[in-house]
N, C-alpha and C positions, 0 to 999 in steps of 0.2 A: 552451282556448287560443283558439277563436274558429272561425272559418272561415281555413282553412291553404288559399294559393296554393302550386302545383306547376306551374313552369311547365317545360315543354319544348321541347327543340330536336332539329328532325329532323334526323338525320346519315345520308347515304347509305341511308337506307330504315330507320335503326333510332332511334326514341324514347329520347334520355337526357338525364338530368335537365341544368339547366344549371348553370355552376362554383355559382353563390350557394348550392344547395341541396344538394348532392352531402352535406357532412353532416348532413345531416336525414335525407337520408334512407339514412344507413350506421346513423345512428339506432335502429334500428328499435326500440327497446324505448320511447324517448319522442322527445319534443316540442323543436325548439331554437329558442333566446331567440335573436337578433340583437343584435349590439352595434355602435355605432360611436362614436369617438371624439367626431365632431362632430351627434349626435343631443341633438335638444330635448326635453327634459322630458317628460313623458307620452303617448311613443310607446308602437303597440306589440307593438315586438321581432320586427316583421317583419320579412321579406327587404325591401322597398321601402320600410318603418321603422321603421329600429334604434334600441332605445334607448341609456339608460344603465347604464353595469354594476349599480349597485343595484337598478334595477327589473328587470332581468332573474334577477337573484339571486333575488328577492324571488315571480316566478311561475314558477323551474326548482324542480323537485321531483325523487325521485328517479329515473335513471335518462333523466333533461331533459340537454340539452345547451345550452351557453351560449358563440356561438359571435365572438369576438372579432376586427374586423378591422384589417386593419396599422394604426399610427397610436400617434400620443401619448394616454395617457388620464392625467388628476390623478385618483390617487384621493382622496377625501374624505375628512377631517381624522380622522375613527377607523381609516383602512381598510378593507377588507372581508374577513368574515369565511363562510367556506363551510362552510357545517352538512349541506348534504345529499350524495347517493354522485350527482355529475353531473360532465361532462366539460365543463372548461372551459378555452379558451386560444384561441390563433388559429392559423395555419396555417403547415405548415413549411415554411421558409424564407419568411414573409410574420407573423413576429411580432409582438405588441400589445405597446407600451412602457406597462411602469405608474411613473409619478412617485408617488414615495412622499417622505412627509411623517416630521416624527421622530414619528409613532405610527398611521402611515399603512402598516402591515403588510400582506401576503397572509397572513392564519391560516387553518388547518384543525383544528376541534378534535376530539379524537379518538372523538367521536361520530360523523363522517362518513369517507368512501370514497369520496374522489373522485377524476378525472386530470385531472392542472393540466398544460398541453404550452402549448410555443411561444408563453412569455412572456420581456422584457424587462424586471427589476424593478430603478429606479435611483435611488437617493437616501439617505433617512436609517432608511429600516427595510428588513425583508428579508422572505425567507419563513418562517412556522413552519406548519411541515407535521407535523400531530399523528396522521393517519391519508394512507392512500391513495398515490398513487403520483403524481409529478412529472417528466416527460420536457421536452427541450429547454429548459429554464429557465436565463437568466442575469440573476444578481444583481452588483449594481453597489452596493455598500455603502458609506457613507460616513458613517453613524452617529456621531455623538458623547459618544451618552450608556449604552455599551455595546451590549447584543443583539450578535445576531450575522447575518452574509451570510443563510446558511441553516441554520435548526435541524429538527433531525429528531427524531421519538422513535420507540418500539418499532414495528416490525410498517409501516413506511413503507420505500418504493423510490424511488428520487432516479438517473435515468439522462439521459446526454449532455448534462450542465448544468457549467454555470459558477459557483462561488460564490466572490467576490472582493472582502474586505474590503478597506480600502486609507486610511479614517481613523486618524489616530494616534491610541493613545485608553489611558490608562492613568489613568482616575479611579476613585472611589468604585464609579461603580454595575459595573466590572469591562471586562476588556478584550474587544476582538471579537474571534473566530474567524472565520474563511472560514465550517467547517462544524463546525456543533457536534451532537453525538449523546448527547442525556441521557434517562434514565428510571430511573423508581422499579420497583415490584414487580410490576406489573400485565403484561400481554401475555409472562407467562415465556417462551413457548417461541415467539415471532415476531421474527424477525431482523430487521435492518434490511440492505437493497438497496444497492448501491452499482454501477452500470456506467457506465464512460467520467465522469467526475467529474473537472472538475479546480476543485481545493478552492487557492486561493494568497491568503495573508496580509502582504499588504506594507503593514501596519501596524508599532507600535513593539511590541508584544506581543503580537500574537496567534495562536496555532498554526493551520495548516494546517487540520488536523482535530483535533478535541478529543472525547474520547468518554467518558462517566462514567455509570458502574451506581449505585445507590443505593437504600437500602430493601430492599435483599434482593435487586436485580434480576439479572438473568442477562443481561448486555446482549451479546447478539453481533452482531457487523457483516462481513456475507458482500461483500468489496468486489474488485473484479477490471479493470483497466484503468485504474485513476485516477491521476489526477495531485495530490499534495500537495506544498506546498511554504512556508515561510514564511519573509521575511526576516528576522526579527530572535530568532525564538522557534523551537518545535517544527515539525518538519510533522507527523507525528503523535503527539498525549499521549494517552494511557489511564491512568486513574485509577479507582478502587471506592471510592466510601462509606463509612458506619458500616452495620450489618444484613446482613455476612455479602454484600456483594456484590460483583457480580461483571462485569469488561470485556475482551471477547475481540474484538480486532481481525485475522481472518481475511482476508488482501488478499495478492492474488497478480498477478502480469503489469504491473505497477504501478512509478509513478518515484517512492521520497520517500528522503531521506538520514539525516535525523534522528528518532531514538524517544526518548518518553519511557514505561517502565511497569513492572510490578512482577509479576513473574514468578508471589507468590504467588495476588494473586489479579486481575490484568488482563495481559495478552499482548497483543501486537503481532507478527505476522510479519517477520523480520526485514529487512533490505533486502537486497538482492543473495541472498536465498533465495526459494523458489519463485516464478520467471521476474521477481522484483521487478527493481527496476534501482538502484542505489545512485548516482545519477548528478541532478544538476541540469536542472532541465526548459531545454529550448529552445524559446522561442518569438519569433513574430515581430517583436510589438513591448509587452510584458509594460507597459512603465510606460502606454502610450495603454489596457492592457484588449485587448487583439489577443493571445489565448492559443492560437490556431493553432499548430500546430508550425510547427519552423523547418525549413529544407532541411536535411537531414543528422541532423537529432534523432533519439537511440536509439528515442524513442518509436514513431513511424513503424513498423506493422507488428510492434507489441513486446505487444500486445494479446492477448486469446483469445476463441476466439470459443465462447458457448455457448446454454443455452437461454432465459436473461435478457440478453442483449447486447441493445441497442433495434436496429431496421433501419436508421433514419437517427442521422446525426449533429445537431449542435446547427445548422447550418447548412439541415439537409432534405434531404441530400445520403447517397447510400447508405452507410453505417456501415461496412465491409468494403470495400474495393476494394487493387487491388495497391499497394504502392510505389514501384514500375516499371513500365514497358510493358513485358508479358510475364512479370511477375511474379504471384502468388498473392494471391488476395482475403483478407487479413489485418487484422483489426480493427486500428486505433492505439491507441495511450494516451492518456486525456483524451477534453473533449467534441468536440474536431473530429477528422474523417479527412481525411489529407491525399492532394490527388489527384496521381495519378502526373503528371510533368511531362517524362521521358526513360525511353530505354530502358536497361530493366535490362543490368549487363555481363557480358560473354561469362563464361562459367564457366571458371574457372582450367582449365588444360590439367591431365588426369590425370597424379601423380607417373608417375617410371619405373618399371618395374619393380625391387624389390630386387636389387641383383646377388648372383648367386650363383655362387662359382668353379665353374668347369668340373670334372666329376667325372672322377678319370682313370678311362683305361682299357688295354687291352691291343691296341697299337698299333706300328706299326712307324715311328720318328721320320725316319731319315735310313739314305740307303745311302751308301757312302762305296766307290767301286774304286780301288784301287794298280796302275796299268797295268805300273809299275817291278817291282812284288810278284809281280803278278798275283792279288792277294787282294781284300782290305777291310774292312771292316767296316760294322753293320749298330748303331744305338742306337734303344732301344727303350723303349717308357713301359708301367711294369707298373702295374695297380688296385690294388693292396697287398703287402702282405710274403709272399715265395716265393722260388722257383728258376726259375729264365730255361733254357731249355736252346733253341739250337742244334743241326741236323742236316740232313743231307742226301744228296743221292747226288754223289759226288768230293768232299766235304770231310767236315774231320774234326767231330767231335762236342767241343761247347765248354760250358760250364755258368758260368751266375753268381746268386750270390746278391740278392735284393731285400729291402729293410730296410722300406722306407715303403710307403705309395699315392701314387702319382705319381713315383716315383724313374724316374731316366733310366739303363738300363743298354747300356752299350757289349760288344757283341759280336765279336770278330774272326772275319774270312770265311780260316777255313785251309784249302787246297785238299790231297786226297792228293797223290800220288808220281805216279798215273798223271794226274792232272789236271796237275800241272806237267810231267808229259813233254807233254802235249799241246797246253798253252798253248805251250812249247817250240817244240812242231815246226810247229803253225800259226796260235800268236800269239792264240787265242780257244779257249775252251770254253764250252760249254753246262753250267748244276747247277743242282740244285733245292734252293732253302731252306725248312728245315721247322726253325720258333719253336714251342715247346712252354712255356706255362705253369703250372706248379704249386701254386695258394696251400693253404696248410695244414690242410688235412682238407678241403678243396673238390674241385670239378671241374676237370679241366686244361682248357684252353683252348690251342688252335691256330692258328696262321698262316702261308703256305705265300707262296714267292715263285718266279718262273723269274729266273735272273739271268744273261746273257752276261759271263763275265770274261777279259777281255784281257791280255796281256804285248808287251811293246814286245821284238820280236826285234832281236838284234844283227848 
């Protein structure tokens, strides 16, 4: 590559590289190209002179970095094609727009391994990603002569990207998909990737996601977070081929309302099963391409977070944050996390407690004195079915039956002979009440009172 400048800036006493070079040198295994938009012809692919994507392509090798900055680039009239395992894109939230042409693609053929991030692809072709892995990518599709947003095949990861057809297009060479996922026999046992994806077809036919086995293939798609949706068609179709093959659409925590697929040999997860959401995406402003959620969208915090979730969203912005102020850092659905804007609301007040009736028990309810009698009586609440008994010293001994738990039984206070001679002669006596209860092969229980009974003398 030449003689490599490293230049540095001293911060507070410590040496770090400066923004230009920071990925060169996270690098470490190779060498990175410079690109700029507005670079002349046979630079070269410094930091102080960027070329052009082809020449850059043209001396990264494996394990090279090819490092793209913000701006508009035309790609040239065939596209460019990435054959070796190197990281190429621009910077998140500081992404490189590629204008694409009707055969002016980003391909990867599945000879290479590479990570395509923090690109802007807009016009008449899209991406085909035949190997390697694709973060923060949004396609802006408007093809005419079919293809599709973005195509994926076996053994490829597609995370916090955008793919959004939006040409009407029902000719000959077939319609577009947002995101189509086709493979033959090859890569049996390499699943394809799916996190934070929002896949939308606002075309006159085209489904969300489109996914087809063929030749024998075993095509699985491990998808979690995404968003599909199509106006006019499917959001997701799965279909198999002739050769015994086979398409397994495995998606979970995900918004799409519509399936098409065939139980015997392609599956779909269904919607509103495993955390899916059977519910129409909300977004900000869908027809301008602003797939942001909106305020209030189920998606928001409807996500999962695991060991494939990317960290940032399609914006550079951290992938997990709460939905509220004070709320839990919870992946979103789709390529943007929406950031909290208010505070989360007070948590409902804990129900009441169940009511539960008061258990009776063995209790003295009410004293009742006849000053005219010189008596009374005494009503009493028994725990269950028994014998109430009454007794004391100067009155007599009374007994009543109890039927239920909780029955109210009334007891009369009858004083003896010498007790009424002596309310008689000085209008009050002094006696002691003794409540005995009896329940049926139980223990008796006791209740004891002092009670002054009066007589009104004449």
């Amino acid at each position: 590559m030449g003689d490599r400048v490293v230049r540095l800036v001293l911060v507070a006493g410590v040496c770090v590289a400066a923004p230009a070079l920071m990925p060169a040198l996270s690098a470490a295994a190779g060498d990175t190209f410079y690109v700029s938009p507005t670079a002349d012809p046979g630079s070269t692919c410094q930091p102080e002179d960027p070329c052009k994507i082809p020449e850059a392509l043209s001396k990264a090798g494996d394990g090279d970095s090819v490092s793209l900055a913000a701006g508009e680039y035309t790609l040239p009239l065939g596209g460019i094609t990435i054959e070796q395992d190197i990281d190429f894109g621009g910077q998140p939230g500081a992404p490189a727009t590629l204008e694409t042409g009707k055969s002016g693609k980003v391909h990867v053929p599945d000879i290479a391994d590479p990570k395509l991030h923090d690109l802007v692809l807009e016009g008449e072709s899209g991406l085909e990603l035949g190997s390697g892995t694709a973060e923060r990518i949004y396609v802006s599709f408007v093809g005419a002569l079919g293809g599709n947003a973005c195509q994926l095949d076996k053994g490829t990861t597609l995370k916090d990207s955008v793919c959004w057809t939006q040409e009407v297009n029902e000719e000959e060479e077939g319609v577009s998909h947002a995101l189509s996922i086709e493979s033959g026999g090859e890569n049996q046992d390499e699943p394809v990737v799916l996190r934070n994806v929002t896949a939308i077809a606002s075309n006159a036919a085209g489904d969300g996601i489109f996914a087809s086995g063929a030749s024998g293939a075993k095509l699985n798609i491990d998808a979690a977070n995404v968003i599909a949706h199509s106006a006019n068609a499917t959001d997701i179709f799965a279909e198999s081929g002739e050769g015994l093959a086979e398409t397994h659409v495995n998606i979970s925590h995900s918004s799409f309302t519509t399936v098409v697929d065939h139980p015997s040999t392609s599956t779909v997860t269904p919607p509103g099963a495993n955390g899916n959401l059977a519910a129409v995406p909300s977004f900000v402003d869908p027809a301008a391409g602003d797939f942001h959620l909106a305020a209030g969208s189920p998606g928001i915090d409807g996500g999962i977070a695991d060991g494939l979730v990317g960290a940032l969203d399609l914006d550079g912005a951290p992938r997990a944050q709460p939905g509220c102020f004070g709320g839990a850092a919870i992946p979103d659905m789709g390529a943007y996390e929406r950031s909290a804007t208010e505070a989360c609301p007070p948590p409902p007040p804990p129900p009441p407690p169940p009511f539960e009736p008061r258990k009776p028990v063995f209790r003295i309810i009410k004293l009742n004195l006849n000053k005219r009698a010189g008596g009374g009586s005494l009503q009493v609440e028994v725990p269950s079915g028994g014998t109430l008994s009454l007794t004391g010293s100067g009155i007599k001994l009374v007994r009543r039956r109890a039927a239920s738990p909780g029955d109210l039984i009334t007891l009369p206070i009858q004083p003896w002979a010498i007790t009424r001679v002596r309310l008689k002669n000085t209008g009050k006596s002094r006696v002691r009440l003794v409540l005995f209860f009896q329940p049926p092969g139980g223990a008796p229980e006791q209740l004891a009172m002092a009670v002054l009974l009066r007589k009104n003398r004449r």
